[in-house]
N, C-alpha and C positions, 0 to 999 in steps of 0.2 A: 374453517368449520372444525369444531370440535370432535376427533373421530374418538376420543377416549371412554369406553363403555364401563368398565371397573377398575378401583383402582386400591389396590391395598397396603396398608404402611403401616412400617413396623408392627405386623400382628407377632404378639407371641401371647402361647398359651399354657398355663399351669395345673397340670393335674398330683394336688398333692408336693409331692418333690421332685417329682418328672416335668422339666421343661419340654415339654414336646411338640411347639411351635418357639422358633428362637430370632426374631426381629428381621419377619419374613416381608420383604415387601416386593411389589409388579404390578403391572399394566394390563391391562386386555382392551385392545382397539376392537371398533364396529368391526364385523366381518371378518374376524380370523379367526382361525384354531390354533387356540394357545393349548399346550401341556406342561404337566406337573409330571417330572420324573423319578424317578430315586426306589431307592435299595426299602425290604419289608420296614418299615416303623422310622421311615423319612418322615412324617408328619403330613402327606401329601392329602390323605382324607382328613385329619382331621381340620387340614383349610380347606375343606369341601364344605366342612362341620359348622366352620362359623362363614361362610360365605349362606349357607342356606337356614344358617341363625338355631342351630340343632347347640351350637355352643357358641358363648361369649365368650369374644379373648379378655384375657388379663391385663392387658395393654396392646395399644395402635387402635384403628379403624378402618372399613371400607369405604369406599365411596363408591354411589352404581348410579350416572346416571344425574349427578348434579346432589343428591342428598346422602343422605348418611348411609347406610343399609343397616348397621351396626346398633341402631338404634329401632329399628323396625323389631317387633315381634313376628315371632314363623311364621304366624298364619297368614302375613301378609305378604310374604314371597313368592307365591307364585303368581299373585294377582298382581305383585310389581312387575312381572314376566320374565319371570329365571323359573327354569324348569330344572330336574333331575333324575339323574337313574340312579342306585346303588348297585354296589357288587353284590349285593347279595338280594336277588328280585324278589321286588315287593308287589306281588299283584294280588287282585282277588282271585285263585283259583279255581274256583267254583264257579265262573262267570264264563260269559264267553269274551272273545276279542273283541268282539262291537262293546258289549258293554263296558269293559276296561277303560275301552277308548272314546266311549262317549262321558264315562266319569271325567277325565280329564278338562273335558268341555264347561263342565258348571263353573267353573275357576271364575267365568267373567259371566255368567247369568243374570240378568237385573231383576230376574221376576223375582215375585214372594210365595210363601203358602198359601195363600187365597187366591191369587191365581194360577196355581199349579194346578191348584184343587177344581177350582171351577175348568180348567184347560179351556183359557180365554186366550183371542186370538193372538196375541204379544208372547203366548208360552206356546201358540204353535207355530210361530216365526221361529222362536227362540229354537225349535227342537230339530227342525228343517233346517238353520242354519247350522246346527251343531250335526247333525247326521253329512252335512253338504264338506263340513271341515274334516269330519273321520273317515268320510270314505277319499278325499282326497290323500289325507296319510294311510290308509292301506293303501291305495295304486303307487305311491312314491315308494314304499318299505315292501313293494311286494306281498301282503298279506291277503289278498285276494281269497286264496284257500282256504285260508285259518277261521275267516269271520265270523260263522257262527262254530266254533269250537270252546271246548274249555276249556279254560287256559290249563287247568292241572293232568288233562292228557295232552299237552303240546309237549315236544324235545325241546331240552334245555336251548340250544341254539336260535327258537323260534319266539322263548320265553324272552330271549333277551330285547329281542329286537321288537315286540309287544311291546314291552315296559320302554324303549324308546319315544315307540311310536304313543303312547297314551301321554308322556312329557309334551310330543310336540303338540299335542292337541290341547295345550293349554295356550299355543301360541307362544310361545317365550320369547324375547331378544337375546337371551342368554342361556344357552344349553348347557349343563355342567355332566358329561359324561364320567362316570363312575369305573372308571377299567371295563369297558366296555368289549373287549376281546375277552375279558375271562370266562375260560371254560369255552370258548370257541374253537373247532377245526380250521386249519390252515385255509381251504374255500369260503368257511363262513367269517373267517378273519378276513379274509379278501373284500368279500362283501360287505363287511362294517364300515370300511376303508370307501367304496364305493359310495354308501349311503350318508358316511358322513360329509364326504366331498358333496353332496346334493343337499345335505343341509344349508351347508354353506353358499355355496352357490345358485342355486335357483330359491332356498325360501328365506337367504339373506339371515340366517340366524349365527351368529356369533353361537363358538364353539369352544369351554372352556373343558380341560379335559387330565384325567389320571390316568399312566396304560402304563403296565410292564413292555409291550411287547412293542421292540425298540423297530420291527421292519413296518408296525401300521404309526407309529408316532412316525417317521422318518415318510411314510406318504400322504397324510392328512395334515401335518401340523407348519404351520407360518413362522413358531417360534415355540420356543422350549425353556423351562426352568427345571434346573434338576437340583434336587435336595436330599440331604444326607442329616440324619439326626437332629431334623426339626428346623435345620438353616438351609439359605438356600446357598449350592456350591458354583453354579454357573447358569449363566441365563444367555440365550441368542437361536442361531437357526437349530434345525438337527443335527447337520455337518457342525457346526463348533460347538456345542454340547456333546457328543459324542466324543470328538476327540480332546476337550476339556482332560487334562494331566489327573487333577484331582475327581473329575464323573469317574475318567477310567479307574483311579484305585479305589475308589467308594464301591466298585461295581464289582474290579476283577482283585483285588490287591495291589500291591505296590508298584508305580510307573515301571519299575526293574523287573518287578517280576512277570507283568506283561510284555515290556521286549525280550524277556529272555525265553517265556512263548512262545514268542513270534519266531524267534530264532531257530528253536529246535521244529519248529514247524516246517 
């Protein structure tokens, strides 16, 4: 059986005279949480960019799933069920948490405007079944408190994990976490770590992922690619991407100059 969920080759990308994807290619199997590593302006979002079709590469293709993805227009991404967060949160503020997170739900809606309008029985199945999938994602994210708030008086901490939880309620097989620690405390970094492991495991969503923060990549993640100016420099678990010669100098400087670190350490 086939476990390969995406697959990408040679992407590279041109802005201008900036190579800033450079003949990036990897795998993502069913059921893991794969990470994207590397140092500010690795290229790591902007393969977020053309995985969620926000940019066409200059050359390569993905594959998600048996077709192209590459060839799909954006609008049709999240209906193929790849969901997203950015690092920088995109919610309706002015809304509360239910409603954020029953926006996410229209993704797969069959009704039309004439039966919205009329609220005939097929859009009040429809509506029952989307209220029945959002409040299963607050009990899993802990949002219980939050539900009727607004999102623009929540703490940034609480915003994050909203803008989570409104992706999984689009149902995805494919999560694409956005540095999902940024701007998190050390407790609520613990907890991201928690929640993502329960993605994974109880609602079976493949887990593709961006993080600076090498101790929640090093507890969530199956396998690691880490990239350095748009190429990718080593690919495998946490333990050998970390100690990868060339991660370390991409990270700290030059292999010597980390033993010699070490040494006055």
């Amino acid at each position: 059986m086939n476990d390969l969920l995406l697959s990408a080759k040679n992407l590279s990308v041109r802005f201008g005279g900036v190579l800033a994807v450079n003949d990036v290619s990897f795998d993502v199997k069913k059921g893991e949480v794969f990470t994207l590593i590397g140092p500010n302006g690795a290229g790591k979002t902007t393969v977020f960019n053309l995985i969620s079709r926000i940019y066409t590469p200059t050359t390569g293709h993905i594959d998600y799933l048996g077709q192209k993805l590459t060839d799909q227009p954006p609008h049709k991404i999240a209906a193929l069920g790849i969901a997203r967060t950015f690092q920088n949160i995109e919610l309706f503020e002015h809304a509360t948490v239910l409603s954020n997170l029953l926006i996410g739900c229209h993704t797969h809606r069959r009704t039309n405007l004439l039966s919205e309008l009329l609220f005939t029985p097929a859009v009040r199945r429809a509506e029952v079944a989307s209220r029945e999938r959002v409040e299963k994602v607050i009990d899993l994210l802990n949002l219980q408190a939050h539900r009727d708030s607004m999102v623009a008086g929540l703490p940034y901490g609480v915003r994050k994990v909203v803008e989570m939880a409104r992706a999984l309620c689009t149902e995805p097989k494919l999560l694409l976490l956005d540095e999902p620690s940024s701007g998190l405390n050390v407790e609520e970094t613990d907890d991201m770590a928690f929640w993502i492991a329960d993605i994974k495991n109880e609602l079976g969503i493949t887990v593709l992922m961006v993080e600076h923060d090498m101790s929640l990549v090093s507890k969530v993640s199956d396998r690691v690619v880490a990239m350095n100016q748009g190429a990718v420099l080593a690919s495998g678990t946490p333990r050998e991407v970390q100690n990868d010669p060339g991660v370390i100098e991409a990270y700290l400087g030059s292999v010597d100059d980390v033993s010699s670190l070490r040494r006055q350490a």
